[in-house]
C-alpha positions in Angstrom: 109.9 101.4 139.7 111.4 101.7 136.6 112.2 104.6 133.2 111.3 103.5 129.8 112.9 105.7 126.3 110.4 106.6 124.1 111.4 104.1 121.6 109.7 101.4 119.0 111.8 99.1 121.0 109.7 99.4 124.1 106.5 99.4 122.7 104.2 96.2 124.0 103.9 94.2 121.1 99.9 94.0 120.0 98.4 92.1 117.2 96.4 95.4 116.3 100.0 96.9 115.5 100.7 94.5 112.6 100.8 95.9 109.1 97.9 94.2 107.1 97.6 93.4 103.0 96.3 96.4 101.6 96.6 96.8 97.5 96.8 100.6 96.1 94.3 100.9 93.1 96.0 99.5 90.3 98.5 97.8 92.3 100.6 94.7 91.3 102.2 92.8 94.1 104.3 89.3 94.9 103.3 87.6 98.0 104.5 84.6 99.7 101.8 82.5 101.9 104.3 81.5 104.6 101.7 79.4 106.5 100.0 76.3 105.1 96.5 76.7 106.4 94.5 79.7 107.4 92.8 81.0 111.2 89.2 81.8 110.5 85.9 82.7 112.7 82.0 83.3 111.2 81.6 87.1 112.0 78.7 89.7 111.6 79.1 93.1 111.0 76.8 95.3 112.5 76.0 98.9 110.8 75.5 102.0 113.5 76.5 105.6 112.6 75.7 106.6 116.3 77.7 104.1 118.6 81.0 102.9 117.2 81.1 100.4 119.9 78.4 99.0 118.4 79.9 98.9 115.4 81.9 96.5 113.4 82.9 93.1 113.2 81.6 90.3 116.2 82.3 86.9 116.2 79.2 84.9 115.5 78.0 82.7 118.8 76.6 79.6 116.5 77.6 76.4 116.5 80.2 76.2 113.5 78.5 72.8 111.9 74.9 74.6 112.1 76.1 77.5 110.9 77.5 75.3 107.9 74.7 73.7 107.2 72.0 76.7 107.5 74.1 79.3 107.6 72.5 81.0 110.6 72.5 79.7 114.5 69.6 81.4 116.6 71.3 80.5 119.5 73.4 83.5 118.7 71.6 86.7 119.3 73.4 88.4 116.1 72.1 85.5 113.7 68.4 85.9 115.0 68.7 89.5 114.6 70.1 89.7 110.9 67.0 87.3 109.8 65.1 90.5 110.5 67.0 93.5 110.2 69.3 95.2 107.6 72.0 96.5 110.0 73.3 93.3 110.8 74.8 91.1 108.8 74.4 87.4 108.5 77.3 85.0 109.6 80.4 84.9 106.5 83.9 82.9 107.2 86.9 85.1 107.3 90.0 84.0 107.1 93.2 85.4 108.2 96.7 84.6 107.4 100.4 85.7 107.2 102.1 86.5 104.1 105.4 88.1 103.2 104.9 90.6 100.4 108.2 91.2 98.1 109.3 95.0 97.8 108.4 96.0 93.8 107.2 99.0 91.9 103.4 99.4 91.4 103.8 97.6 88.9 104.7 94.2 90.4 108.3 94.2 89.0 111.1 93.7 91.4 113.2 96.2 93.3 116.9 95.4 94.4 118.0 94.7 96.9 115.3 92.0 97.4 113.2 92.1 100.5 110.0 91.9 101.5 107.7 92.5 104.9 105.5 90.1 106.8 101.8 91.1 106.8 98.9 89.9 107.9 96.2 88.9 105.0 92.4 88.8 106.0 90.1 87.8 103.8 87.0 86.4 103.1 85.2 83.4 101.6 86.1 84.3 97.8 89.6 84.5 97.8 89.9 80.9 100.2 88.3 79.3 97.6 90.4 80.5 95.4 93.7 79.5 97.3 92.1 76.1 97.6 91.9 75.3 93.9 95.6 76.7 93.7 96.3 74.4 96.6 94.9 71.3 95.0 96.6 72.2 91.3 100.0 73.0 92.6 100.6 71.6 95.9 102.3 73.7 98.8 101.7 77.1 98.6 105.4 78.2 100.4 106.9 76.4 97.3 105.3 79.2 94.8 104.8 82.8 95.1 101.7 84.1 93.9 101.1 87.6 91.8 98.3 89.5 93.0 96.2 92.3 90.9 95.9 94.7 89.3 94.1 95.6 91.6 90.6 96.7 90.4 88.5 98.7 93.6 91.2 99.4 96.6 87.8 99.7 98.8 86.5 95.9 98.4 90.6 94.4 97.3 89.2 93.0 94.7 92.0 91.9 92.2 93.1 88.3 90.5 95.3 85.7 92.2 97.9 83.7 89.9 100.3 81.9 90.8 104.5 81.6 90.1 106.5 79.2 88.8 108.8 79.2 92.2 109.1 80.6 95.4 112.0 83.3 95.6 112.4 82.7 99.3 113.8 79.3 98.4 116.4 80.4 96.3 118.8 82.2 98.3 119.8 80.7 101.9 120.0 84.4 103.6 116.7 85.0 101.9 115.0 81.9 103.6 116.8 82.8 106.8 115.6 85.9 107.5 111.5 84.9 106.4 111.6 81.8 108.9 113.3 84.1 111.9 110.9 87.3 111.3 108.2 84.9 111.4 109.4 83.0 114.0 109.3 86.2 116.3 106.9 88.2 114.9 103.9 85.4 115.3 101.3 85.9 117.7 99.3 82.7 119.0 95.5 82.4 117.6 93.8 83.5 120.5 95.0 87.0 119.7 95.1 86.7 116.1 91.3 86.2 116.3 91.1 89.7 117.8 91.7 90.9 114.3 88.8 88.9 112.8 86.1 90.1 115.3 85.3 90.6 118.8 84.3 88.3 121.1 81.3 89.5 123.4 79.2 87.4 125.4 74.9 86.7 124.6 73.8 89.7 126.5 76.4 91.9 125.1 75.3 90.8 121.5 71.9 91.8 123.1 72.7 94.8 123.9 74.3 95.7 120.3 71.4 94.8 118.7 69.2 97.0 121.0 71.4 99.9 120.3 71.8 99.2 116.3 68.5 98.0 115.7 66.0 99.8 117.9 64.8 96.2 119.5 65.7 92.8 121.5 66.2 90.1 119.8 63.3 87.3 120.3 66.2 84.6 121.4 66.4 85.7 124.9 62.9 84.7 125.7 62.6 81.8 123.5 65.9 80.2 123.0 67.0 80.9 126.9 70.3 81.9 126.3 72.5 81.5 129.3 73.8 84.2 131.6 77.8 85.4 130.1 79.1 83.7 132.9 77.8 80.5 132.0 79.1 80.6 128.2 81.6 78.2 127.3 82.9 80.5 124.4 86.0 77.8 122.9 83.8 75.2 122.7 80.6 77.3 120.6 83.0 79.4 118.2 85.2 76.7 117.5 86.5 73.2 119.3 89.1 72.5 117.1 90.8 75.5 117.0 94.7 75.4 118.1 95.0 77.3 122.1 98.1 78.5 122.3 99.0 80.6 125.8 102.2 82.3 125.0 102.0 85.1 122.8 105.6 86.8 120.8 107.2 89.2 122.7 109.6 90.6 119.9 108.8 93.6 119.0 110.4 93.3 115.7 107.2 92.3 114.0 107.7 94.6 110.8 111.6 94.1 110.5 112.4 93.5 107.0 114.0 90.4 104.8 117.0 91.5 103.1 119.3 89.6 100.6 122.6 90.3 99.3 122.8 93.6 97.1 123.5 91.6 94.0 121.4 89.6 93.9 119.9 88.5 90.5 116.2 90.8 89.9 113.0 89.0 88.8 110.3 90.4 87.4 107.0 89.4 89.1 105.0 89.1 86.4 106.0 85.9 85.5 103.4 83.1 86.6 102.8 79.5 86.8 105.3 76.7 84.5 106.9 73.8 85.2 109.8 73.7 87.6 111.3 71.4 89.5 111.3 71.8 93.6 112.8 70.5 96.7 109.3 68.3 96.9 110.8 66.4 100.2 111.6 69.8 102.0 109.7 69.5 105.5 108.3 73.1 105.7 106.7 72.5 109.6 110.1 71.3 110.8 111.5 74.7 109.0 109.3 76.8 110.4 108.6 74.9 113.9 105.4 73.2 114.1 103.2 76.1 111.9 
């Protein structure tokens, strides 16, 4: 038997505790994309004003290549249902990745003494797109910052994406310290990560939401003969390539803060993309082990 303080210290680290990307209306801010590729899962969302547990975001049970191809699975009881009725949503791709987001004014201009907090960005099919073609033009996205907004409907974050000239993380060794250990500890392995996307329910559960939600069962169960819960093989349906990881962070220091020397030089963030010449043979996965 033991005592525990009632301290941030001892609380059990959760992926639902993470601080997520959230723009204020008219809000200008510096981000850093500290990964090089992006989780994602096909969700639904499912509309109910009377049961919030069946409400919210559930990760799609199609086949990820059908679902690319038609865009709807109806072995998953969620795709056959939104072919028919409003409340549910058809199968979309988000993503979901970490950033660090600099400390500025509203404005996007920056505050001394630099530093900036790790967040967690989720977003959806637009914006990937987007970071693709930024991807493809510049190259890797931990060598350049990127300025995000204004920021036009705080509701829907809908704001531009441009991108900087440089990373500031790579100009000051402390700086770059302190982003590659608060990430380092901070990380959670994908398993729970995908927690944030969605939530994983088994075919009769998804059955059971859309009895609730929509008022009927969907036809799949008598046509399609999905198989009992017990019987789903859930990793190899949602996705057989993604990375299983079994240990999850235990530091509980997942919204310390990166902090540079007081005088260090200020930048303001509205500067975007022009030539500059980088480290172009830095190994970023050794950096950061294995991202």
């Amino acid at each position: 038997m033991a005592r525990v303080g009632y301290s941030s210290d001892n609380v059990a680290p959760s992926v639902f505790n993470l601080d997520r990307l959230k723009l204020q209306k008219e809000e200008v801010a510096r981000v850093l994309c500290i990964e090089q590729d992006a989780l994602f899962e096909h969700v639904h969302y499912v509309e109910n004003e009377n049961d919030k547990e069946a409400r919210g975001s559930f990760i799609c049970l199609g086949d990820p290549k059908v679902l690319g191809q038609e865009g709807y699975d109806d072995n998953c009881p969620l795709c056959e249902a939104a072919r028919t009725y409003s409340c549910v949503g058809q199968s979309s791709r988000r993503f979901l990745s970490y950033i660090f987001k600099y400390r500025t004014t509203k404005k996007g201009v920056l505050e001394k003494p630099l530093s900036a907090s790790l967040l967690l960005w989720v977003f959806g099919e637009g914006v990937y797109s987007n970071l693709v073609k930024k991807r493809e033009e510049w190259g890797d996205l931990r060598k350049h910052d990127l300025l995000l907004g204004p920021c036009q409907a705080e509701r829907f974050q809908k704001f531009s994406i441009e991108i900087c000239s440089d990373a500031l993380w790579l100009k000051d060794e402390q700086l770059k310290a302190m982003f590659i250990q608060t990430y380092k500890e901070s990380k959670f392995a994908d398993a729970e990560l995908t927690k944030v996307l969605g939530r994983r329910v088994d075919a009769n559960a998804m059955m059971g939401i859309v009895r609730k939600s929509c008022g009927v069962a969907p036809s799949v169960d008598a046509t399609v003969g999905v198989v009992a819960s017990g019987d789903l093989d859930l990793d190899s349906i949602l996705n057989p390539t993604v990375k299983e990881d079994s240990e999850v962070a235990s530091s509980s220091e997942g919204t310390k803060k990166a902090q540079v020397k007081k005088d260090a030089k200020p930048e303001v963030a509205s500067e975007v993309a022009s030539s500059v010449d980088l480290n172009d043979t830095m190994d970023f996965d050794a950096l950061l082990n294995d991202i």
